[in-house]
N, C-alpha and C positions, 0 to 999 in steps of 0.2 A: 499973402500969396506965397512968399514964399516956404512958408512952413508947409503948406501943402505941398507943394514940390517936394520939400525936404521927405516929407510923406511918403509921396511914390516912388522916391528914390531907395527907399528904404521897407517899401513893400516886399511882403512874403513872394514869393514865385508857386505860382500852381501853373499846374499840366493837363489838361483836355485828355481825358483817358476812355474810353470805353469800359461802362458801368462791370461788376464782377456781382457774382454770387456772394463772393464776402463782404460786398458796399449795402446789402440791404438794409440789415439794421440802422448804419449807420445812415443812410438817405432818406429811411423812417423818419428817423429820429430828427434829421435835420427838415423834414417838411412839416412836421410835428410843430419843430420851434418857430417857422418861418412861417406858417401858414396857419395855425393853432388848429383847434378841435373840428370848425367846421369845414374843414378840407375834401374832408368823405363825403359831404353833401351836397357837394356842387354835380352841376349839368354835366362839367364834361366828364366829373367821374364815373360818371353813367355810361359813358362809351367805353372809359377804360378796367369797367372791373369786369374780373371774369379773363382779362388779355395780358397776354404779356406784349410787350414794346413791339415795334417795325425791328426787324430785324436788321442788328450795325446799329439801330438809332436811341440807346441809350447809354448816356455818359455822365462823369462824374466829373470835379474838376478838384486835382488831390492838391493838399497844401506843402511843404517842403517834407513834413514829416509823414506824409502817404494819409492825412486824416481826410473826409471827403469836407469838402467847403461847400461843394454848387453841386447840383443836379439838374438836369433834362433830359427828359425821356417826349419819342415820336410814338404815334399812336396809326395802325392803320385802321380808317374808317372810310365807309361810303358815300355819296355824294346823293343822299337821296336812295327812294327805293331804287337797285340796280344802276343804279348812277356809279360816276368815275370814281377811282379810285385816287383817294388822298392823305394825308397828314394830319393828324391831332396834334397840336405841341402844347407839351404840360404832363406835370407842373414846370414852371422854372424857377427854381431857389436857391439861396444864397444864404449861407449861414449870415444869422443877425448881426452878428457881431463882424460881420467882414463886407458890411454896405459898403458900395461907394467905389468898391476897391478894385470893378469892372472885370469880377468873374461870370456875374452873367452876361455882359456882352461879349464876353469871351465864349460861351456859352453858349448864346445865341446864333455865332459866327459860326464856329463849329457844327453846329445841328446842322442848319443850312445848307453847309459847305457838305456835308458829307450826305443830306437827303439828295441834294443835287446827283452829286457822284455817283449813287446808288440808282438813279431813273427815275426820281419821284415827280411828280409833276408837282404838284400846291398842297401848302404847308396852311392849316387854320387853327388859329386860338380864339379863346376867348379872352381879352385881356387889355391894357390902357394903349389908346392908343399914340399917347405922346410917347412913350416907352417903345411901344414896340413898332412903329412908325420908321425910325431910324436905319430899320433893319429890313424896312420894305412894303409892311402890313397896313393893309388897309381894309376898310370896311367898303368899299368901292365896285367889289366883287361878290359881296355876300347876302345883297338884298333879297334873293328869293331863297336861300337857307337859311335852315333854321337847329336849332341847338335841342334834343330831348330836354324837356322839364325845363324850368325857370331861366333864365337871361336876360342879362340888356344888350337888346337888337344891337346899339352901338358901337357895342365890346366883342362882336363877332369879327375877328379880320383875318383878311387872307393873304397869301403871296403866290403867285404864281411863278416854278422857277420853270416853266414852259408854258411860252406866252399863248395865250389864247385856251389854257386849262382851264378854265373855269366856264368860259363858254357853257351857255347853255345850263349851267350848274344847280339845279333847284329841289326843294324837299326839305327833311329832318336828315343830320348825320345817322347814319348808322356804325356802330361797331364792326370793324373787320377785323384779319387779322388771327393770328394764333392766339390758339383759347390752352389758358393756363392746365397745367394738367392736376387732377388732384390731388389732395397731397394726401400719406398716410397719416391716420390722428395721432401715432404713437411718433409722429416726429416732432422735434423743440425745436421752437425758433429761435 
C-alpha cells in the first residue's frame, strides 16, 4: 500500500483544458491507442460524424509537458424524433500507459461541471456502468431510448443534471448540433 501512495505522491500533474485545433492529431492518435481500430464503428459514432462537439464541451487533459494524456468531447444530440435536447459523452480516453492515474475522472468531472454551467440538461453514453455509475449514470432513465445501429440496451445511461429532463424521453438519438464544415482537399492534416 504504501508504494502506491508513494505512487501518487509522485504523480505527474495534468490540467483540464479546453480541447485546440493543435490537440487533434494528437487526441487521434491517443484514441487510436486507447480504443484501437474499431472505434469508427461503433453506434455512437454514428451521431458524431459529420459534428463537431457541443460547444465549451470539448477537452483535453495536458501532462506537465503540454502532451494531451485524456480526451472528452460532448456531443449535441436529440431525444427522439423532435424530442429534447441533450448530451452524447464520448469518447472518454486516457492514454494506456497513464491508467489508474484518475485523468479520466478528472475528466468526467470536468465535462459535467461545465455541461452543467453551460444549461445542459442530461448527459447520455454508452458505456460500463460500474465506471460510470460513480459520476451519476444510470440506465434507470433510458428504457424507452434507443441508440442508432447495434448496442447493449444495458450500456445506455444517463444523468440528468436538471431533474425531471428525461421525462417523458423516448425514440432513437438523433444527431444535433453543428455540422463540420468541409474541408478543401488540398489541405494536410
Amino acid at each position: 500500500m504504501e508504494m502506491s501512495v508513494e505512487l501518487v505522491a509522485h504523480a505527474p500533474a495534468f490540467v483540464m483544458v479546453a480541447e485546440t485545433v493543435a490537440d487533434v492529431a494528437a487526441r487521434e492518435a491517443l484514441l487510436d491507442r486507447a480504443m484501437g481500430p474499431k472505434r469508427k464503428t461503433k453506434s455512437s459514432e454514428k451521431l458524431r460524424r459529420g459534428r463537431r462537439p457541443s460547444e465549451g464541451l470539448a477537452f483535453v487533459a495536458r501532462d506537465a509537458s503540454g502532451g494531451v494524456a485524456g480526451t472528452v468531447r460532448l456531443w449535441d444530440v436529440r431525444l427522439g424524433e423532435g424530442g429534447a435536447a441533450a448530451l452524447l459523452l464520448g469518447p472518454l480516453a486516457v492514454d494506456p500507459s497513464l491508467k489508474n492515474a484518475g485523468i479520466g475522472s478528472a475528466l468526467m468531472r470536468h465535462a459535467i461541471a461545465e455541461a452543467a454551467r453551460l444549461g445542459h440538461a442530461a448527459i447520455l453514453l454508452v458505456g460500463d456502468a460500474p465506471y460510470y455509475g460513480r459520476f451519476g449514470f444510470s440506465a434507470a432513465r433510458t428504457g424507452s431510448l434507443a441508440m442508432p445501429g447495434p448496442y447493449e440496451r444495458h450500456r445506455l445511461l444517463a444523468l440528468e443534471l436538471v431533474d425531471g429532463a428525461l421525462d417523458g424521453a423516448a425514440g432513437t438519438l438523433k444527431a444535433a448540433g453543428r455540422k463540420l464544415k468541409a474541408q478543401a482537399p488540398t489541405l494536410a492534416a
